[in-house]
C-alpha positions as CSV (number, residue, x, y, z in Angstrom):
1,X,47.6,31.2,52.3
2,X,45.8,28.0,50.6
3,X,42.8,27.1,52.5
4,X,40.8,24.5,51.0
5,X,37.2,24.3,51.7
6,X,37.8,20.3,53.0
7,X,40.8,21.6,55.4
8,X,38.3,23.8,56.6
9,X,35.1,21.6,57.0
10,X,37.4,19.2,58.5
11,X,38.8,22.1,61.4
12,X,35.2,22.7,62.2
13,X,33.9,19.3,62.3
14,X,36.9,18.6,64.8
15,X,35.9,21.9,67.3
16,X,33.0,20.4,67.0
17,X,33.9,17.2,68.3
18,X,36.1,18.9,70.9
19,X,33.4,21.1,72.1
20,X,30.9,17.9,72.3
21,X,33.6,15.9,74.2
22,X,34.1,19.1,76.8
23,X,30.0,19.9,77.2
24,X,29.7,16.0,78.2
25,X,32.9,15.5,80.1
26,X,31.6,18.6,82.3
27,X,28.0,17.2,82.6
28,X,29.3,13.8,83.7
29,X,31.4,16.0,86.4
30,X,28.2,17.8,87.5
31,X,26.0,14.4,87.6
32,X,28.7,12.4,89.6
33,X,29.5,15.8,91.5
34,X,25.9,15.7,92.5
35,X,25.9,12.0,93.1
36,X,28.5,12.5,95.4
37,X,27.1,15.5,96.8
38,X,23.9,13.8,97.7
39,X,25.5,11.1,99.2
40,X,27.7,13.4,101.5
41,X,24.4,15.0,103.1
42,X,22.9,11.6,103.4
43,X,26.3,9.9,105.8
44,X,25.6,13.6,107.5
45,X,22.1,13.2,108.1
46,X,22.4,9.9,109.7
């Protein structure tokens, strides 16, 4: 078992980037969830 420190730096670098995609792909569900959400209780309220 070789692992060279750029093999490394470049695994982390990529969770990195996976974990950045997945934090703003589930805040862009929350925001539109609650855009949607808001909009529901409005069509109710009328």
């Amino acid at each position: 078992m070789n692992t060279s420190p750029v093999i490394a730096t470049k695994q982390v670098g990529l969770n990195l980037r996976l974990a950045v995609a997945a934090c703003s792909f589930i805040s862009e569900l929350m925001i539109s969830g609650a855009i949607y959400g808001g909009m529901q209780e409005q069509n109710v309220g009328r």
